[in-house]
MITIFI-21389 format. One line per field, with one value per residue: x, y, z of N, C-alpha, C in turn; residue in three letters. Coordinates in steps of 0.02 Angstrom, whole numbers, plus 32768, in hexadecimal, padded with zeros to 4 digits. Each point is the difference from the previous one (the first is absolute). Last residue first. Layout:
REM MITIFI-21389
n.east = (X|...)
n.north = (Y|...)
n.up = (Z|...)
ca.east = (X|...)
ca.north = (Y|...)
ca.up = (Z|...)
c.east = (X|...)
c.north = (Y|...)
c.up = (Z|...)
residuo = (ALA|...)
REM end
This chain:
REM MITIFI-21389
n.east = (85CB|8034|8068|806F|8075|806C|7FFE|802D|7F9B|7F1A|7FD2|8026|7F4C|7F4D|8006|7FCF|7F08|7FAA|801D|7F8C|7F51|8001|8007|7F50|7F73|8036|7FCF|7F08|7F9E|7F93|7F2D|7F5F|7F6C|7F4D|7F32|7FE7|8086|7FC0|7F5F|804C|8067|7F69|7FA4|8058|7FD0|7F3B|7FFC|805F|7F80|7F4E|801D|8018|7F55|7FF8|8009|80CA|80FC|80EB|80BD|7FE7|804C|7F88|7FB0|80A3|8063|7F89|800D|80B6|7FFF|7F9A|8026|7FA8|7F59|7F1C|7F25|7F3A|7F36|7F05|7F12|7F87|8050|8017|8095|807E|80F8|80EC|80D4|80A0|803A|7FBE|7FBF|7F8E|7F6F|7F86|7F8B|7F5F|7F57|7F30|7F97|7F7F|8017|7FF5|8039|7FC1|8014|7FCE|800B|805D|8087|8080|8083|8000|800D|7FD3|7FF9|7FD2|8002|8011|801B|8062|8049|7F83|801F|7FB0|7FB8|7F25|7F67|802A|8055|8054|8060|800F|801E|7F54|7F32|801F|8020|7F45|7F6B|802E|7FE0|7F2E|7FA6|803F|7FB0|7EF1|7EEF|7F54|8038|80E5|8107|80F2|8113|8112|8113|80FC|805A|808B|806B|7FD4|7F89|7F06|7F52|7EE7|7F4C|8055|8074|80EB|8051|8095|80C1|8059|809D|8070|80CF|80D4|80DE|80DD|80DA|805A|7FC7|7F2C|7F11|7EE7|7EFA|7F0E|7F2C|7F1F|7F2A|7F1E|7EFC|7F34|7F3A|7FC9|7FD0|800C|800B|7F9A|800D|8017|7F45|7F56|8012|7FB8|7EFC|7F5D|7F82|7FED|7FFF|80B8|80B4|80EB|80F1|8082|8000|7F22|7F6D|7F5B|7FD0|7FC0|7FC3|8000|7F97)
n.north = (8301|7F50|7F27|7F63|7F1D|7F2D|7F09|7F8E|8058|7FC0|7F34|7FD4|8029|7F6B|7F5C|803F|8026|7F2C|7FCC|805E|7F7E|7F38|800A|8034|7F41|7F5D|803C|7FEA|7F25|7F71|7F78|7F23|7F43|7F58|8011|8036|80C2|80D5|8040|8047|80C8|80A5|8047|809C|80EA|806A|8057|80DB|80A3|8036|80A5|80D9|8083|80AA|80C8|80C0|8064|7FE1|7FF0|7FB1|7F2C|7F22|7FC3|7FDB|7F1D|7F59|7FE6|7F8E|7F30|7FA4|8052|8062|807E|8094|80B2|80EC|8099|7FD0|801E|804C|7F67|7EF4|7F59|7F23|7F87|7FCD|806C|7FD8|7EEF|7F19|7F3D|7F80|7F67|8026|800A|8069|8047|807B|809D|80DF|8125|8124|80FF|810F|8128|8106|8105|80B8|7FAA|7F45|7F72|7F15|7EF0|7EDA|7EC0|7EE1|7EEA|7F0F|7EF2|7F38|7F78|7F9F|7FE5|7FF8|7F9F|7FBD|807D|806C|80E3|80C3|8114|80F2|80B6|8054|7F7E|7F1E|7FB7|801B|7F5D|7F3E|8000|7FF4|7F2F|7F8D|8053|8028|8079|8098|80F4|8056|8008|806F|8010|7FEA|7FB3|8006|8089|80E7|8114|8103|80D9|8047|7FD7|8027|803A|8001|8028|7FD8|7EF3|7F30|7F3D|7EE5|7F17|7EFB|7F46|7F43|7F26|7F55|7FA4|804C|7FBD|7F98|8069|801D|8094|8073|8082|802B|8061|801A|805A|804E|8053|8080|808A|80ED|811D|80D7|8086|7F5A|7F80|8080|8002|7F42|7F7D|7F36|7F22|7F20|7F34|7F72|7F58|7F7C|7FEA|8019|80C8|8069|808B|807A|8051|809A|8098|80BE|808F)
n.up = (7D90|7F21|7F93|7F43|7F84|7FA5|8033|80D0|80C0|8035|806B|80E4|80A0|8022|80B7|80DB|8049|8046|80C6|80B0|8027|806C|80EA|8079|802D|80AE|80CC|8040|7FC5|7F41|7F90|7F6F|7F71|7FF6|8083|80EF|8038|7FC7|8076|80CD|8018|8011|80C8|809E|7FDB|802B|80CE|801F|7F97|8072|80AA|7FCD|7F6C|7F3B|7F73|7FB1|7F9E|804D|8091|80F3|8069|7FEE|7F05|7F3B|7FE4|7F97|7F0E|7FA5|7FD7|7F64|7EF9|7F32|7F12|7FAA|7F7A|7FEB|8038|806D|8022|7F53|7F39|7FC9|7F78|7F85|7FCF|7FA9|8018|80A7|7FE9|804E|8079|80E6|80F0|80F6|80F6|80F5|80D4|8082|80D7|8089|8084|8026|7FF0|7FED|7FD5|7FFD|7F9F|7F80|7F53|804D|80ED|80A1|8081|800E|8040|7FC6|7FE1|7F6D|7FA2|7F3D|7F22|7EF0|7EF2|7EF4|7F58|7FD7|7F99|7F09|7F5F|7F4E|7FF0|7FFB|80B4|80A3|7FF2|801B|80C5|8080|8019|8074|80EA|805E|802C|80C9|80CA|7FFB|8008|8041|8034|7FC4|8029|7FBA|7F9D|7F6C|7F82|8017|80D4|8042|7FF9|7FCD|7FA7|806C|80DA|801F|7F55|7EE5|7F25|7F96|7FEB|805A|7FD5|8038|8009|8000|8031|8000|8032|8002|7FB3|7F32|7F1F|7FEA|8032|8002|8056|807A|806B|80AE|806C|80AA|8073|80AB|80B1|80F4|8103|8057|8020|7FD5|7F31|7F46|7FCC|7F90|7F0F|7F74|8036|8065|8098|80B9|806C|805B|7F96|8009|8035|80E3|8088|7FB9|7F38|7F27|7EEF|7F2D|7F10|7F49|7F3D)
ca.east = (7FDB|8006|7FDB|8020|7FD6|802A|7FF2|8013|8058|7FFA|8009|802A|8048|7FEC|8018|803B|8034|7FE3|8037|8049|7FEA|7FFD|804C|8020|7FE4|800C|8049|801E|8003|8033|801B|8027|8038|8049|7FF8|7FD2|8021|803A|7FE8|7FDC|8018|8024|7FCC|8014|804D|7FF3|7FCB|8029|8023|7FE1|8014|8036|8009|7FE4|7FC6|7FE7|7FC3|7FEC|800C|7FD8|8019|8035|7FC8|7FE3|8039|7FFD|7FC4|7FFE|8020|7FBF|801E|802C|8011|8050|8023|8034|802A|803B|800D|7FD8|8016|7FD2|7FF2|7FD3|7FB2|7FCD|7FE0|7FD9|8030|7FEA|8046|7FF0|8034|7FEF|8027|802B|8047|8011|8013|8003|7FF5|7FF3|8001|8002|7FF6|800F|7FD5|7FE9|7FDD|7FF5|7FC0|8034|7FCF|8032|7FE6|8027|7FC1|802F|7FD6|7FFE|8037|800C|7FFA|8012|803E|8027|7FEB|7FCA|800C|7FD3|8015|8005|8036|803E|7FE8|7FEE|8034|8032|7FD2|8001|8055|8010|7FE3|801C|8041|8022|8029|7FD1|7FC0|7FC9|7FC6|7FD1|7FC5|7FE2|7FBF|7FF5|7FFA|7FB2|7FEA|802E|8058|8006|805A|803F|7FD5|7FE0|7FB0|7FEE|7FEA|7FC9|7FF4|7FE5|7FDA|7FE8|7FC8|7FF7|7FC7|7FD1|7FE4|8031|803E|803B|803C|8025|8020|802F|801C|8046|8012|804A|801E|8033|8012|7FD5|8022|7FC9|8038|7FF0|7FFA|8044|8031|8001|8018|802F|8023|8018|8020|7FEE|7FBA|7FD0|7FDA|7FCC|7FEF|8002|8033|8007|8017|8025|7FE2|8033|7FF5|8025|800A)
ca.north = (8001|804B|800E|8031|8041|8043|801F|7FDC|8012|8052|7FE5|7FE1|803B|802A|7FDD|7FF8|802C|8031|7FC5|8011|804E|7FE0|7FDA|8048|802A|7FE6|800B|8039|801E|7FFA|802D|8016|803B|7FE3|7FF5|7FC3|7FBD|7FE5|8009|7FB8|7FDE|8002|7FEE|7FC2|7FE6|7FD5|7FBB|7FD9|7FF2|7FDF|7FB3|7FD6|7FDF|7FCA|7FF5|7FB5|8025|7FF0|801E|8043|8048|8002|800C|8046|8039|7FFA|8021|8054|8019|7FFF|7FC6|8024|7FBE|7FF9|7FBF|7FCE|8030|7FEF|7FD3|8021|8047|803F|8026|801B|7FF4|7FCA|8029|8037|805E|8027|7FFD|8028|801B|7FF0|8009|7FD2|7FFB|7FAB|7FFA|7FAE|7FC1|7FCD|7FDB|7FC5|7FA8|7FD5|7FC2|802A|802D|7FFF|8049|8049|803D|803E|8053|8035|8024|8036|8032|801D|8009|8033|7FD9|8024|8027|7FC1|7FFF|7FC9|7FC2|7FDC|7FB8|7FEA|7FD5|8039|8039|7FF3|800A|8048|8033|7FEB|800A|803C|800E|7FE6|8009|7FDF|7FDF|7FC6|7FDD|800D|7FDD|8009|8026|8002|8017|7FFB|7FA6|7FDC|7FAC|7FD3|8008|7FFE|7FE6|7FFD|8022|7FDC|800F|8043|8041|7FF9|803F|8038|8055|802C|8017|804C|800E|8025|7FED|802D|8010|7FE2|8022|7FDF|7FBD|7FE1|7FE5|801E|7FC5|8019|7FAF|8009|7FD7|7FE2|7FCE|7FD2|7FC5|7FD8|802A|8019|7FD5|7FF8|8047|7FF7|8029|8060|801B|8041|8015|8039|8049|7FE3|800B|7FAF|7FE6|7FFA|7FB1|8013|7FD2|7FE9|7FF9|7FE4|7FF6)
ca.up = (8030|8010|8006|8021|8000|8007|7FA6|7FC3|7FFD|7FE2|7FAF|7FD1|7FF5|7FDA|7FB1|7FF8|7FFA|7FB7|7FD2|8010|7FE5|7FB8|7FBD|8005|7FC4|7FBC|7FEB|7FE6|8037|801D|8009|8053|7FE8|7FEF|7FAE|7FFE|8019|7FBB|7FDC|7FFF|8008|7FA4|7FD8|800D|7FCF|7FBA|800F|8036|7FD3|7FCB|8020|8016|8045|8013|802D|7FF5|801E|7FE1|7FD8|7FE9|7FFE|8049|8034|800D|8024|803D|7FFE|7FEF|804C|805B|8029|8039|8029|7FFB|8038|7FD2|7FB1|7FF3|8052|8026|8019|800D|8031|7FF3|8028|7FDF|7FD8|8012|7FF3|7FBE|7FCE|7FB5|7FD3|7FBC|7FCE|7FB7|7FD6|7FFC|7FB7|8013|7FBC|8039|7FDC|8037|7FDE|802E|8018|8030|7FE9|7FBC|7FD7|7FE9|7FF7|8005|8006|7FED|802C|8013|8013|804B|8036|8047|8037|8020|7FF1|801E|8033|7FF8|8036|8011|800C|7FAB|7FDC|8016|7FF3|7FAE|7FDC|8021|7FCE|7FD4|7FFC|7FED|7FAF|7FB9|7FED|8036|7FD5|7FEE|802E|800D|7FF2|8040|8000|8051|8005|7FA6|7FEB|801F|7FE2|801A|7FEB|7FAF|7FE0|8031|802E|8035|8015|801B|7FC3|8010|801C|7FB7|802B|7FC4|800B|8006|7FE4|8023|8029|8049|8009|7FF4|7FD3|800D|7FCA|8007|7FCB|7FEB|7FC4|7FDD|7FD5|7FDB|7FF5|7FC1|7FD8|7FF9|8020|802E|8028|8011|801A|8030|801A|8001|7FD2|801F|7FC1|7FFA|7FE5|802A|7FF7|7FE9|7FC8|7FD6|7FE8|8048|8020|8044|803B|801A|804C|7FFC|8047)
c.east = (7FE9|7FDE|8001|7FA1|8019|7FC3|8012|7FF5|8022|8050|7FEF|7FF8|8034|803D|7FFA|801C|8040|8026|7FE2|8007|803F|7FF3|7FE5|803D|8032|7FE1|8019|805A|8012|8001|8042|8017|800E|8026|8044|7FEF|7FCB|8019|8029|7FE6|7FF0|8031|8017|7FEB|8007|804B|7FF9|7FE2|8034|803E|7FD3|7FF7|8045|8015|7FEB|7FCC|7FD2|7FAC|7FDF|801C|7FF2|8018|8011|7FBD|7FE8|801D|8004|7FB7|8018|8035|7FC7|8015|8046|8020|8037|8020|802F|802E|8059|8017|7FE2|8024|7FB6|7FF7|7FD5|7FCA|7FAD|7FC4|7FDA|803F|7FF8|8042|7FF1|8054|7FF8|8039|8008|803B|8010|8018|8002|7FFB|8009|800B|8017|7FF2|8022|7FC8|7FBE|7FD6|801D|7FD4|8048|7FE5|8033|7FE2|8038|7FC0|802F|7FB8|7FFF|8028|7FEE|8000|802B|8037|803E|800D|7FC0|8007|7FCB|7FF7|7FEA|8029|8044|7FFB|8008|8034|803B|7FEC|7FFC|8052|8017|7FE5|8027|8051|8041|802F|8007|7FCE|7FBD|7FBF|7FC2|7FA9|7FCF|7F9C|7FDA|801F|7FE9|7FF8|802A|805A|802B|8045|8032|7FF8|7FE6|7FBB|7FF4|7FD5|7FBF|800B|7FD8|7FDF|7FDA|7FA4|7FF5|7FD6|7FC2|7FF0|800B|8042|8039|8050|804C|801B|8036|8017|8046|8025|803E|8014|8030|803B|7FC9|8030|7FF3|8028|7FF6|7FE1|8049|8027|7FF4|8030|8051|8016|800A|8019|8012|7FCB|7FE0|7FD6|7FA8|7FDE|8020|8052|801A|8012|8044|7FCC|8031|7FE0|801C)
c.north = (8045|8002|805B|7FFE|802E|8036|8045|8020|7FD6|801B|8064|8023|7FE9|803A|8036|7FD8|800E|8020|8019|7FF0|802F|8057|7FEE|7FF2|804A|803D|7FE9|7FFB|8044|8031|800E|806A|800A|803F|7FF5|7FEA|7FCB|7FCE|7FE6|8005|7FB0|7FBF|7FCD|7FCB|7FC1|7FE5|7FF3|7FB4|7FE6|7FEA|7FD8|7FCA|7FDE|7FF8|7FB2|8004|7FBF|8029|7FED|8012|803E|8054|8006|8014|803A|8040|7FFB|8012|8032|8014|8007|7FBA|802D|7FB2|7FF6|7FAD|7FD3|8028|8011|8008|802E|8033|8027|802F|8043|800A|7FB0|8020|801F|802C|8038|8028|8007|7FFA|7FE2|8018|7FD3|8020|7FB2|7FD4|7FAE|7FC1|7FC6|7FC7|7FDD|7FB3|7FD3|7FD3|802A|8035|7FFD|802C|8035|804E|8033|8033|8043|803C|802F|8028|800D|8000|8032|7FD6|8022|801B|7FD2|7FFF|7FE8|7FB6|7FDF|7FBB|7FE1|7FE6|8035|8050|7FF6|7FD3|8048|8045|7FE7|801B|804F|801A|7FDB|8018|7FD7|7FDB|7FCB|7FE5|8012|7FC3|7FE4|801D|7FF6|801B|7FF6|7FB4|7FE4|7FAD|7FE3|7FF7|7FFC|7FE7|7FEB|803C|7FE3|801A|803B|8047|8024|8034|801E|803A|8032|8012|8053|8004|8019|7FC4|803C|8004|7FCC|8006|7FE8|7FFB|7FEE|7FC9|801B|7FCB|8034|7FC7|8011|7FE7|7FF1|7FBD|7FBB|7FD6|7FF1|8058|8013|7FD9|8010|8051|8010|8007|8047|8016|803B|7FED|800F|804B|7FEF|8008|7FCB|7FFB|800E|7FBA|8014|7FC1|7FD7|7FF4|7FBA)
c.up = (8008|8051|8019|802C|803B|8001|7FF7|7FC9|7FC4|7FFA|7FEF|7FB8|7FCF|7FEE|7FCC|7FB5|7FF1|7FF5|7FC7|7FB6|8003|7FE1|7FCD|7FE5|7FF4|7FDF|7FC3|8011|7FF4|803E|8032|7FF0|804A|7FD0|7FD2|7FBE|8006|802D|7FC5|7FB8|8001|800C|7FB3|7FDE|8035|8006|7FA2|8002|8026|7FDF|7FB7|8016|8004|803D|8007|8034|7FD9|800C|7FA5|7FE0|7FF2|8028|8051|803A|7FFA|803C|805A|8034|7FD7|8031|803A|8035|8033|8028|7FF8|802A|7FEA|7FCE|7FFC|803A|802D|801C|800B|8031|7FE6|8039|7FF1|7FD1|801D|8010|7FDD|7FDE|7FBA|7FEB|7FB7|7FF8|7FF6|7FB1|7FF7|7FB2|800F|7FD0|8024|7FD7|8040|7FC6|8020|8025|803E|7FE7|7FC6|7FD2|7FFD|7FEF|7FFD|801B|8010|8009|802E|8017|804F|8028|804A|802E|803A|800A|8046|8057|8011|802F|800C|8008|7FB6|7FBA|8011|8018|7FC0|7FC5|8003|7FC5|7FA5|8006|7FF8|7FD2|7FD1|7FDA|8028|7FD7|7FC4|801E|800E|7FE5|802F|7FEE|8033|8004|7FAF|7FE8|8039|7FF9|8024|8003|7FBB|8003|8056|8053|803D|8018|8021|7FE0|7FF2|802E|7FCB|8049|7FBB|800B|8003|7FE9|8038|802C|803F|801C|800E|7FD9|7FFD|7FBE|800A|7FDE|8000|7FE3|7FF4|7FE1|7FB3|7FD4|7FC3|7FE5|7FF2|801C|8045|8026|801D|8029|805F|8023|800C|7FB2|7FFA|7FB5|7FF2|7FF2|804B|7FF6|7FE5|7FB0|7FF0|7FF5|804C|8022|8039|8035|8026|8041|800D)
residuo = (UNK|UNK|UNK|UNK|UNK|UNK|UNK|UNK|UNK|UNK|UNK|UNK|UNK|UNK|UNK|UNK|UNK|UNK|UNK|UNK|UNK|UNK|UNK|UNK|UNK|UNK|UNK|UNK|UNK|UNK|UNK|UNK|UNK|UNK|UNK|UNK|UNK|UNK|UNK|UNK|UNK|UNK|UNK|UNK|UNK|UNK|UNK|UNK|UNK|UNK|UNK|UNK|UNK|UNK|UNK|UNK|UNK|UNK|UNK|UNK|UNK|UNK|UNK|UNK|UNK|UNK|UNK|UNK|UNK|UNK|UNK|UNK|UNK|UNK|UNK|UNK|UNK|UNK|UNK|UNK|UNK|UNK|UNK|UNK|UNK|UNK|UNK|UNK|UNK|UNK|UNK|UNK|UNK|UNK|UNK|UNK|UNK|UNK|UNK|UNK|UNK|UNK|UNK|UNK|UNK|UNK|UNK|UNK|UNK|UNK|UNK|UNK|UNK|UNK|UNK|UNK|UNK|UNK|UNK|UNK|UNK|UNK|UNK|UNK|UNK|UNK|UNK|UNK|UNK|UNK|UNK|UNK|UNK|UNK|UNK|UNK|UNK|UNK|UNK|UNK|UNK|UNK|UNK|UNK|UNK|UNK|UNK|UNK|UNK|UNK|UNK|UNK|UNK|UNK|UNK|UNK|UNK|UNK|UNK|UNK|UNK|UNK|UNK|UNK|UNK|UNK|UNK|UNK|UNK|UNK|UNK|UNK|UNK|UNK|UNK|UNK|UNK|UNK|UNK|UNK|UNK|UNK|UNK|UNK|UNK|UNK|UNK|UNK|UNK|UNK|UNK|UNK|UNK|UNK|UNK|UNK|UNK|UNK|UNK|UNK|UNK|UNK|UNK|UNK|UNK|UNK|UNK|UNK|UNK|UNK|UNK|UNK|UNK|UNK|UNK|UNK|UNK|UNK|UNK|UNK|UNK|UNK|UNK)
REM end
């Protein structure tokens, strides 16, 4: 049994404690940590977000991505320790406390049926960022929680959320307030990020070098 503490929306406790299945039958603010992974792309001048997707089992939103890692703060525990503990136990990633910078608190509702059940999802969330350099293939997946991850430019990921063409269960306005986020973030750590038009020429000019040198060496591509 999974107990939850019930928060106000200054994030302070109630007293009250509920079980985790009641909670999302109730609607009940309570308290969340989201960690999202960063790491840093040079050569587009950009950075790429880490999305996990979210394991066919899950009890809501099985097979859609989610924030790198996320999870519900249990009674009696606090959002650093347990943003710390979600991303050794989803990902594999052992991170030292410091590590992680906060960013924001972000207060989220959203409800939809699930298996013939009404889910309520009322969240009082405090958002990290972590950076992290791993390969897709190099993180440790609980498979219970997690089928797979996928990095992804922040304004790709942005535009799909904008546009719904991305199936996903993150708070838009959460991820409108991180990618500003990201932004300060590499500009306070002396990598600036280039303006999506720079980033979209420099990514053109790839391409375009790439076509070159494939016409140079005389490969045939088959379409």
């Amino acid at each position: 049994m999974e107990l939850i503490d019930l928060r106000r929306n200054d994030g302070t406790l109630t007293g009250e404690v509920k079980e985790r299945s009641l909670v999302h039958r109730d609607g009940d603010l309570h308290g969340t940590s989201h960690v999202w992974l960063v790491r840093y792309r040079p050569s587009k001048g950009s950075a790429d977000v880490l999305l996990q997707k979210r394991s066919a089992d899950k009890d809501s939103f099985p097979g859609y991505y989610d924030i790198s890692s996320a999870g519900h703060i249990p009674s009696g525990q606090d959002f650093l320790e347990s943003a710390v503990r979600e991303l050794e136990e989803e990902l594999g990633v052992k991170a030292e406390p410091e590590e992680l910078h906060f960013l924001f608190t972000h207060i989220g509702y959203h409800e939809q049926e699930f298996y013939g059940s009404l889910f309520k999802n009322h969240e009082y969330s405090r958002v990290y960022l972590y950076e992290c350099n791993l390969r897709e293939d190099g993180f440790q997946l609980q498979k219970s929680e997690v089928e797979s991850v996928r990095w992804i430019d922040y304004r790709e990921c942005l535009d799909g959320i904008r546009n719904d063409t991305l199936k996903h269960c993150v708070f838009p306005d959460e991820f409108e307030k991180l990618a500003e986020s990201i932004e300060a973030y590499f500009q306070e750590t002396g990598r600036p990020l280039a303006s999506a038009a720079t980033a979209e020429t420099w990514a053109e000019d790839a391409q375009g070098e790439l076509e070159e040198w494939i016409e140079e060496q005389g490969i045939y591509i088959r379409q």
